[in-house]
C-alpha positions as CSV (number, residue, x, y, z in Angstrom):
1,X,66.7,41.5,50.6
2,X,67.4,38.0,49.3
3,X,63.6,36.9,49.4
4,X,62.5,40.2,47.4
5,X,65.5,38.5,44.9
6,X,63.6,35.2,45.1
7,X,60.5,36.8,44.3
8,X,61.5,38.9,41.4
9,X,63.4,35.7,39.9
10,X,60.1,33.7,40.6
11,X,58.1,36.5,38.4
12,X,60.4,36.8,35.7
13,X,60.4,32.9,34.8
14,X,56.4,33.2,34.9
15,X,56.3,36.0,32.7
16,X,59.0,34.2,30.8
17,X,56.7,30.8,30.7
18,X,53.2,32.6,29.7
19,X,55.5,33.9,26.7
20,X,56.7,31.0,25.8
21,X,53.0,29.2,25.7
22,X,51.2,32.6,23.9
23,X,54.3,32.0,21.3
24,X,53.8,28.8,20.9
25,X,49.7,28.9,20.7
26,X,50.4,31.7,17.9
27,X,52.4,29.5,16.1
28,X,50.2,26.1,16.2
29,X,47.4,29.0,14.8
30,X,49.8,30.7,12.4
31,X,50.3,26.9,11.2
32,X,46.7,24.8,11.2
33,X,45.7,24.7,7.4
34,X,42.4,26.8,7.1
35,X,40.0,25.2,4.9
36,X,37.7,26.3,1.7
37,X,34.1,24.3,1.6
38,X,30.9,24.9,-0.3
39,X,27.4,23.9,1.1
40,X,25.5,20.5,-0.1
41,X,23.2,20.7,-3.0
42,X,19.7,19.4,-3.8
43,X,18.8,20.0,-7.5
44,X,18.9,18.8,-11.3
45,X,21.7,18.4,-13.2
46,X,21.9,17.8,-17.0
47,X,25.2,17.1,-18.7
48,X,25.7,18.3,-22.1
49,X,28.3,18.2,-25.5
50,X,28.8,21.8,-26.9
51,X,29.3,22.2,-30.1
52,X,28.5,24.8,-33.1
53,X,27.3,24.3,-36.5
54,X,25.1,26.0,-39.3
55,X,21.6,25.7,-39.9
56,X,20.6,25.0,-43.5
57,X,17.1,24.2,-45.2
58,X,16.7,20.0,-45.2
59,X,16.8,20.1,-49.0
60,X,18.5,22.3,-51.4
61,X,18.6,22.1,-54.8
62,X,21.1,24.4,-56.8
63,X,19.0,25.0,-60.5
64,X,21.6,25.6,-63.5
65,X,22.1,25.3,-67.5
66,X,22.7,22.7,-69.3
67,X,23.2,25.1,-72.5
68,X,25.4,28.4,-72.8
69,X,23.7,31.8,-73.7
70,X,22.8,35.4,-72.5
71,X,20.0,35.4,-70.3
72,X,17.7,37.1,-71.8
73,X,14.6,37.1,-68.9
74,X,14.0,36.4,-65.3
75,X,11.2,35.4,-63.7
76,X,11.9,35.0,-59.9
77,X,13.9,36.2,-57.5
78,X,15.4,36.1,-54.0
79,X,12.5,34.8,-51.7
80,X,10.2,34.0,-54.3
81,X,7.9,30.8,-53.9
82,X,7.7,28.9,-56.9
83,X,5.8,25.4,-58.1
84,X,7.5,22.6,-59.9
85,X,7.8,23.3,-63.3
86,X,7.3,27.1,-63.1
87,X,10.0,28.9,-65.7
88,X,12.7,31.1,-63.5
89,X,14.5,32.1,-66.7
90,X,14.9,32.4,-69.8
91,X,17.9,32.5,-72.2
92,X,18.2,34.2,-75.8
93,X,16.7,31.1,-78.1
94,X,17.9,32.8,-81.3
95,X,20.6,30.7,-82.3
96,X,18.7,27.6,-81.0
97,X,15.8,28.1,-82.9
98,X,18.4,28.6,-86.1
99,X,20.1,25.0,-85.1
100,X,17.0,23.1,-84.9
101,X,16.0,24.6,-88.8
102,X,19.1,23.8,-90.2
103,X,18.5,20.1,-88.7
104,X,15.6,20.1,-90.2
105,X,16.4,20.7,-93.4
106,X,19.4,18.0,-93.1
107,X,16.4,16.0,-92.0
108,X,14.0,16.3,-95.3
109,X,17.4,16.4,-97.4
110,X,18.1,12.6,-96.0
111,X,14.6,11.8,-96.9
112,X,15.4,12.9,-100.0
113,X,17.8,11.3,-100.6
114,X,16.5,7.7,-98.8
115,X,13.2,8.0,-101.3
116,X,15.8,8.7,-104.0
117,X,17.7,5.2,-102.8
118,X,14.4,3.6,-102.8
119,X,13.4,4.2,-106.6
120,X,16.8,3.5,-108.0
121,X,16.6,-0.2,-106.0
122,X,13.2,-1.2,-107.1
123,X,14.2,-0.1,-110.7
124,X,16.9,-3.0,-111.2
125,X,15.4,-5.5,-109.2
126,X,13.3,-6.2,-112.0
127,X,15.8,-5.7,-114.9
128,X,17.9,-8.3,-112.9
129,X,15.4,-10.7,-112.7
130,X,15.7,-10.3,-116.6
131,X,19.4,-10.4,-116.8
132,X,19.3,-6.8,-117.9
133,X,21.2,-5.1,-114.9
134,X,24.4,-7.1,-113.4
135,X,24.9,-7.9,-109.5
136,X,26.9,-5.5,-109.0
137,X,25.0,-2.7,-109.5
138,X,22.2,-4.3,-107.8
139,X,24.3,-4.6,-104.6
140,X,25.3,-0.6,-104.9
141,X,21.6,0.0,-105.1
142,X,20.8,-1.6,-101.8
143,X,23.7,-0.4,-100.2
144,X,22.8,3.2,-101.3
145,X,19.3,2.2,-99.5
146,X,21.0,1.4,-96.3
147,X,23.2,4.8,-96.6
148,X,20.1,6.5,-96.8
149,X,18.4,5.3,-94.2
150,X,21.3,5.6,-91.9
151,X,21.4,9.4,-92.7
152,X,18.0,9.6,-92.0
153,X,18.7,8.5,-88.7
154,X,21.3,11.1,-87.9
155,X,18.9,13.7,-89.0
156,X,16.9,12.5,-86.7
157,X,19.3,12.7,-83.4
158,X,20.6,15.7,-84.5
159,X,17.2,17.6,-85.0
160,X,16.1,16.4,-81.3
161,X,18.9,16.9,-79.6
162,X,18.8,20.5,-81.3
163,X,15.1,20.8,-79.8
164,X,15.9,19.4,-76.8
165,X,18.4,22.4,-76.1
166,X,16.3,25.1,-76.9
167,X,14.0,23.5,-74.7
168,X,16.6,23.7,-71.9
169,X,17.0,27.4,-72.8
170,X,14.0,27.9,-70.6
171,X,15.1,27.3,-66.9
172,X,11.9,25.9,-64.7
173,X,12.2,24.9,-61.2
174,X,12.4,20.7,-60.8
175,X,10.4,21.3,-56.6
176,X,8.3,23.6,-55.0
177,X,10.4,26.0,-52.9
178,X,11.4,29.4,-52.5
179,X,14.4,30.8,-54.3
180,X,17.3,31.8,-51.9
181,X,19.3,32.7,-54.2
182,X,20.0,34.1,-57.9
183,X,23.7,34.2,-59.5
184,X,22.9,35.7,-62.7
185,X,21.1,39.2,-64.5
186,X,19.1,39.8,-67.2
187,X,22.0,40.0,-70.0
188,X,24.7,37.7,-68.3
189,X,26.1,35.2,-70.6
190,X,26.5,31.5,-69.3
191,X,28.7,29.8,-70.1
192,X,28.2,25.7,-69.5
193,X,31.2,23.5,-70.4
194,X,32.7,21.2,-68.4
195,X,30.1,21.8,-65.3
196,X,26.7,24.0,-65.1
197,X,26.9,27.1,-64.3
198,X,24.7,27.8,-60.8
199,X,21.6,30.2,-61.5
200,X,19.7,29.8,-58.5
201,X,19.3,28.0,-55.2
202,X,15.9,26.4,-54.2
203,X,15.2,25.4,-50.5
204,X,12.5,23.0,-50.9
205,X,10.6,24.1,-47.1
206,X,12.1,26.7,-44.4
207,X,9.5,25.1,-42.4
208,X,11.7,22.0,-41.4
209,X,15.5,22.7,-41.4
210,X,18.7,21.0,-39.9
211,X,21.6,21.7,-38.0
212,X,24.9,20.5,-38.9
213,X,27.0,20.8,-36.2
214,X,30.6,19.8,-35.7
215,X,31.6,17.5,-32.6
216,X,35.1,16.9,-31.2
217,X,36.0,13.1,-31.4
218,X,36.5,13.3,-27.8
219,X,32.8,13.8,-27.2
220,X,31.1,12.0,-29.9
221,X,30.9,8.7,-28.4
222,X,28.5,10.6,-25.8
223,X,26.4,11.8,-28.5
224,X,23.6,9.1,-30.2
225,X,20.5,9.7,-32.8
226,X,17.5,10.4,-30.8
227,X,19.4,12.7,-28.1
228,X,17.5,16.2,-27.5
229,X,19.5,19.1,-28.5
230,X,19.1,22.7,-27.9
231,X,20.5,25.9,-29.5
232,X,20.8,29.4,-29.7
233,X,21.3,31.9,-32.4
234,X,22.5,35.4,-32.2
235,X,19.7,36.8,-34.3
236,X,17.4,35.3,-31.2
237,X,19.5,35.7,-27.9
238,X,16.9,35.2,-25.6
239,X,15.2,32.2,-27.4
240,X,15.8,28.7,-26.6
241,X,15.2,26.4,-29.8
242,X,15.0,22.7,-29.5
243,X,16.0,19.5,-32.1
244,X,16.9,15.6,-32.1
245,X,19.8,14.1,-33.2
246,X,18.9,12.4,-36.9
247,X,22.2,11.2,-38.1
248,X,26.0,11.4,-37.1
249,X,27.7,10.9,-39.9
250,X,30.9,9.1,-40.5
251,X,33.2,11.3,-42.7
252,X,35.8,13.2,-39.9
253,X,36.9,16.7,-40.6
254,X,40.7,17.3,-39.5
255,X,41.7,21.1,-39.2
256,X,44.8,21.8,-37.7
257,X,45.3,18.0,-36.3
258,X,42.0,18.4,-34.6
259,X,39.2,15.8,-35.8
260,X,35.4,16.2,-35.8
261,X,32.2,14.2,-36.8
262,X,29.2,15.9,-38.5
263,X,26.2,15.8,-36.2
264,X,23.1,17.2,-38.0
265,X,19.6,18.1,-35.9
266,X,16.7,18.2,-37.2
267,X,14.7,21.4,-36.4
268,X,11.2,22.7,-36.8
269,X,10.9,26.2,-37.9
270,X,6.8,27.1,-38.2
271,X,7.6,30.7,-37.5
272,X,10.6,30.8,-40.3
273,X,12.3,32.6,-37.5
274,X,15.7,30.6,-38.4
275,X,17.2,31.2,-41.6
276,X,19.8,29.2,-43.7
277,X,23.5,29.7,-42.6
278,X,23.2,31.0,-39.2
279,X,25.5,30.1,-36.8
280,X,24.3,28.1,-33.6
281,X,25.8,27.3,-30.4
282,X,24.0,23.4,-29.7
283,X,24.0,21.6,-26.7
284,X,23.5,17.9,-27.1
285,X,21.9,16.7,-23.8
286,X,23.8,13.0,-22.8
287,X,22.9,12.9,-19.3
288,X,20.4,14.5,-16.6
289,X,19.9,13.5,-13.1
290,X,16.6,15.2,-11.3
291,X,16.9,16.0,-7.6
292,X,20.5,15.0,-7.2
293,X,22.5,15.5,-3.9
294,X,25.7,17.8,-5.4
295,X,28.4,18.5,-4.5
296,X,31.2,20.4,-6.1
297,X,34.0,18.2,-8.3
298,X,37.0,19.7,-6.2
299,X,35.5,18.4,-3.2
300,X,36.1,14.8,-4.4
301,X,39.9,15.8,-5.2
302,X,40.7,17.1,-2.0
303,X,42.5,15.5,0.1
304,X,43.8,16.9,3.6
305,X,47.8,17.3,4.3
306,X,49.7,14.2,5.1
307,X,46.3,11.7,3.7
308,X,48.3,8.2,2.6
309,X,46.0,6.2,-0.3
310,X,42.9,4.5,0.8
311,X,42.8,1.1,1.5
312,X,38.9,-0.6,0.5
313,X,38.3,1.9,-2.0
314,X,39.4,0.1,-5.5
315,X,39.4,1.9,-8.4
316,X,39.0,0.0,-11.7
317,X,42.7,0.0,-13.0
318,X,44.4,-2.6,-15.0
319,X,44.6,-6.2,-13.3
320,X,42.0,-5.4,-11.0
321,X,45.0,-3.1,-9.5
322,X,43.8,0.2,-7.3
323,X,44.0,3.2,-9.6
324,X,46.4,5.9,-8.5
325,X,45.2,9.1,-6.9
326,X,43.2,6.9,-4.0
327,X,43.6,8.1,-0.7
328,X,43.0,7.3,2.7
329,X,42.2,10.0,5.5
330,X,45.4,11.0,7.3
331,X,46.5,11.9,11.1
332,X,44.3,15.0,11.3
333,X,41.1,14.0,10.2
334,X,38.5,12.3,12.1
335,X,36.7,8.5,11.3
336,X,34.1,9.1,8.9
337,X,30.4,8.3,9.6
338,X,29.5,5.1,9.9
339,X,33.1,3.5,9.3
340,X,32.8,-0.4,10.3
341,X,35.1,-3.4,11.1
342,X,35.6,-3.5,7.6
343,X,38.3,-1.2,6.7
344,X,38.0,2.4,5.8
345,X,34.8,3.3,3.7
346,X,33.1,0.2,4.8
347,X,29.1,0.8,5.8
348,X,27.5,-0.7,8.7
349,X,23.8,-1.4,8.7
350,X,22.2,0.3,11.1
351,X,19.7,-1.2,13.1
352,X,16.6,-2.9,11.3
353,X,18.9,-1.6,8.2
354,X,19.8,-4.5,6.0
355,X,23.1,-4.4,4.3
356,X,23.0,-3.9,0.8
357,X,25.0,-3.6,-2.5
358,X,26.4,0.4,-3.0
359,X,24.2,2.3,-4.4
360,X,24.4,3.3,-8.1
361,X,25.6,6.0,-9.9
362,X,22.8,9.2,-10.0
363,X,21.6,9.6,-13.6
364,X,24.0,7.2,-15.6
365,X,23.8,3.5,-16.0
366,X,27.1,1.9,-16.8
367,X,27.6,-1.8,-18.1
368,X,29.2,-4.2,-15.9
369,X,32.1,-6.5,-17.4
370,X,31.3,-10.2,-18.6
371,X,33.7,-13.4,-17.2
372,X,37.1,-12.6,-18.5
373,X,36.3,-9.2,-20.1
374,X,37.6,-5.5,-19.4
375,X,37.6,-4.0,-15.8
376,X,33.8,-2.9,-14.8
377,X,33.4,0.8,-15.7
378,X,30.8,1.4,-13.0
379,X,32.0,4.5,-10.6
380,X,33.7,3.9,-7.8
381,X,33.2,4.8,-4.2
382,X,35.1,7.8,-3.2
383,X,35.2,10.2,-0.4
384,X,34.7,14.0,0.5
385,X,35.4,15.7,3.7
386,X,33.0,17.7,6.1
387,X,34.0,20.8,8.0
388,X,33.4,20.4,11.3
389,X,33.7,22.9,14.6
390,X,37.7,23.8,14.7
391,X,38.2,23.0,11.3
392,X,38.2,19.3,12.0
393,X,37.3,17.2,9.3
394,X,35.7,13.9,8.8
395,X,35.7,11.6,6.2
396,X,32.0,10.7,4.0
397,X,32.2,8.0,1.5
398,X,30.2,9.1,-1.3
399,X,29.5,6.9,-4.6
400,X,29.9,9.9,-7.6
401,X,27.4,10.1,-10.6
402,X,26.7,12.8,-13.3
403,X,29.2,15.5,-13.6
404,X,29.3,18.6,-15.7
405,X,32.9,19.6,-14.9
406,X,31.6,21.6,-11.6
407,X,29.3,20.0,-9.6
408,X,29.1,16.3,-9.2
409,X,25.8,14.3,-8.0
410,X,26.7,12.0,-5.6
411,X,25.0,9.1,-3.7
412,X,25.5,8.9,0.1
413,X,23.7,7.7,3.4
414,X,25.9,10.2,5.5
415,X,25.3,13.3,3.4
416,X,22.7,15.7,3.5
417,X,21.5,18.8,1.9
418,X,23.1,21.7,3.5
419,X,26.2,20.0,4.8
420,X,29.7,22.0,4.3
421,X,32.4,20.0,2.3
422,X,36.2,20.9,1.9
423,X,36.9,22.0,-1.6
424,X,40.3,23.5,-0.9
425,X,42.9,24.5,1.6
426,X,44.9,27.9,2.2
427,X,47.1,29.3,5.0
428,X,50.3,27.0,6.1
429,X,50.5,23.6,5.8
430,X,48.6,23.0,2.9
431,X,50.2,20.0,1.5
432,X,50.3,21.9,-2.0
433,X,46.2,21.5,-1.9
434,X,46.2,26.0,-1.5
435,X,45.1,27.1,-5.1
436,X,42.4,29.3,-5.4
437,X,40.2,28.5,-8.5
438,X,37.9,31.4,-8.8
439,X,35.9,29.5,-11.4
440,X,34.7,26.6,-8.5
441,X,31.9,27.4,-6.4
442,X,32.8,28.6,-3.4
443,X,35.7,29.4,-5.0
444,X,36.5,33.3,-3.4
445,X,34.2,32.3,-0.6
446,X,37.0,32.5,2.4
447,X,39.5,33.5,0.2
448,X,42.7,35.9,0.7
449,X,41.4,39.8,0.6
């Protein structure tokens, strides 16, 4: 009886034991961060500066009147070609025509009056010469002769300013264009006083327009005459149209505290497919790497649980200091590839491999600081991690290029296409690095159903 005891107690603290450990295992499971990677690219990448703008003909000129009147004919409309010098309108010349007669007869009435002057001087000159006539009357003589030549004068201003109006009351065009636009109708009165009233709009060639497009200040340091830009239109979807930067000019526009810097693109339009004021959405090319290794941008921000700052990795700070936000691999994570005697990060040459400097940044070329000037702004080495079997990782140090925001191109002996890198964790222990950005690639690829 006691040995059956004996065995029954044996049993139950085995049973008790293999709980213990299947409770345990679950747990360690339950716990271990589970990871979130994307695979390795191969590819091009092209960063670019969105903006939107309006596209307008290279020259414009707005035609108006110099004179008030009724119009009285027209002789071009909307879309009509037109020569320099053709007539577009035409105003009622009537009381023109009436000014410049009455000028003219002021005109012949000074003349009149100056031939007049002219007799009554060269009558006392002689008489006195022969003491006849006294100074006096002499000196009103000529001074009647100067009055009279004096109005003359006026006559004459006032009779071609009065031709030159009713010259002005026919409107010709000053290029050759086509009208895109006409203000007034046959009748209208204009009125011109203090400014000339607009009649029509001439763009001197559809053929070649511009693109004035509006840039944030934030990106218009990236943006330089020359630079390729390409646009789109919502009259033409599924066309692709193409410019170059011709001037950035320096007069800011604030709206609602937010500054911007007029960029305008000069555009060839054979087809006269674009039209003045449409609305584009532009794209000004500032970078492009061809056959980049990529990887996603979140993949250099991760950092597993528990990772303490790098040490070897220096970001350009002030002082030469490390920049914050650099890390160093923690407890859980494996050496990287090819770590060396010389601290974390540090390559080795391999053999019949000479050591080198780091390699530069994909696609972007980045000054380097003088003696005693500002910190060099060439990238940094940084570091992504690889998903191995069990969900260990190991540490690549990678040297980032070209970004666009989502994928980064990246230089690195120990990375190759079709590698898997951690962009994310989820489950327990996450060390807050659990989000889910739908947006990233990979982003809902192991996600939480």
């Amino acid at each position: 009886m006691r040995s059956k005891r004996w065995i029954f107690f044996v049993l139950v603290l085995a049973l008790a034991a293999v709980a213990v450990a299947l409770l345990s295992g679950w747990r360690g499971r339950a716990s271990a961060p589970a990871y979130r990677s994307a695979e390795v690219q191969r590819g091009d990448l092209r960063v670019a500066v969105s903006a939107t703008g309006t596209l307008n003909p290279v020259t414009t000129v707005q035609v108006g009147s110099q004179i008030s009147g009724t119009i009285a004919a027209l002789h071009a409309d909307f879309n009509s070609k037109v020569r320099e010098g053709a007539i577009l309108a035409e105003l009622d010349p009537t009381f023109l025509r009436a000014q410049v007669a009455q000028n003219e007869a002021d005109l012949e009435r000074a003349l009149v009056a100056l031939r007049q002057a002219e007799r009554d001087l060269a009558r006392l000159t002689p008489l006195r010469a022969e003491g006849l006539a006294s100074q006096a009357d002499l000196d009103a003589a000529e001074t009647a002769l100067d009055a009279a030549r004096a109005s003359v004068k006026g006559a004459e201003a006032a009779l071609a300013r009065a031709e030159t109006n009713l010259r002005y009351a026919t409107i010709r065009s000053p290029i050759d264009g086509i009208v895109i636009s006409r203000s007034v109708d046959v009748g209208q009165t204009v009125a011109a006083s203090l400014a000339a009233p607009e009649l029509f709009s001439i763009a001197n060639d559809l053929k070649r327009m511009q693109l004035e497009a509006w840039v944030d200040e934030a990106d218009i340091g990236r943006v330089a005459v020359g630079q390729p830009a390409t646009f789109t239109v919502d009259a033409f979807p599924e066309l692709t149209f193409r410019g170059a930067v011709g001037q950035i000019r320096l007069a800011p526009r604030s709206e609602q505290n937010v500054v911007s810097y007029t960029v305008v693109v000069r555009v060839d339009n054979p087809e006269e497919k674009l039209m003045p004021g449409m609305t584009a959405n532009v794209s000004f090319v500032v970078g492009e790497a061809r056959g980049a290794l990529k990887v996603p941008t979140a993949a250099l921000r991760f950092r597993p649980p528990g990772a303490a700052p790098e040490r070897g990795v220096r970001q350009a700070g002030p002082g030469g200091a490390p920049a914050r936000g650099a890390r160093q691999p923690g407890p859980g994570a494996a050496p990287e590839r090819g770590a060396g005697p010389g601290g974390p990060g540090a390559a080795v040459a391999g053999p019949g491999e000479a050591a080198g400097p780091s390699a530069a940044a994909v696609g972007r070329e980045e000054p380097a600081s003088g003696p005693g000037g500002p910190a060099s702004r060439q990238p940094q080495p940084g570091g992504v991690y690889l998903l191995g079997p069990g969900g260990s990782l190991r540490r690549v140090t990678v040297t980032p290029g070209l970004s666009d925001g989502m994928m980064t191109a990246v230089v690195s002996d120990s990375l190759a296409e079709g590698d898997r890198v951690v962009i994310g964790s989820i489950g327990g222990g996450n060390g807050g690095q659990g989000t889910v950005n739908p947006f990233a690639p990979g982003g809902m690829r192991g996600g939480r159903r």
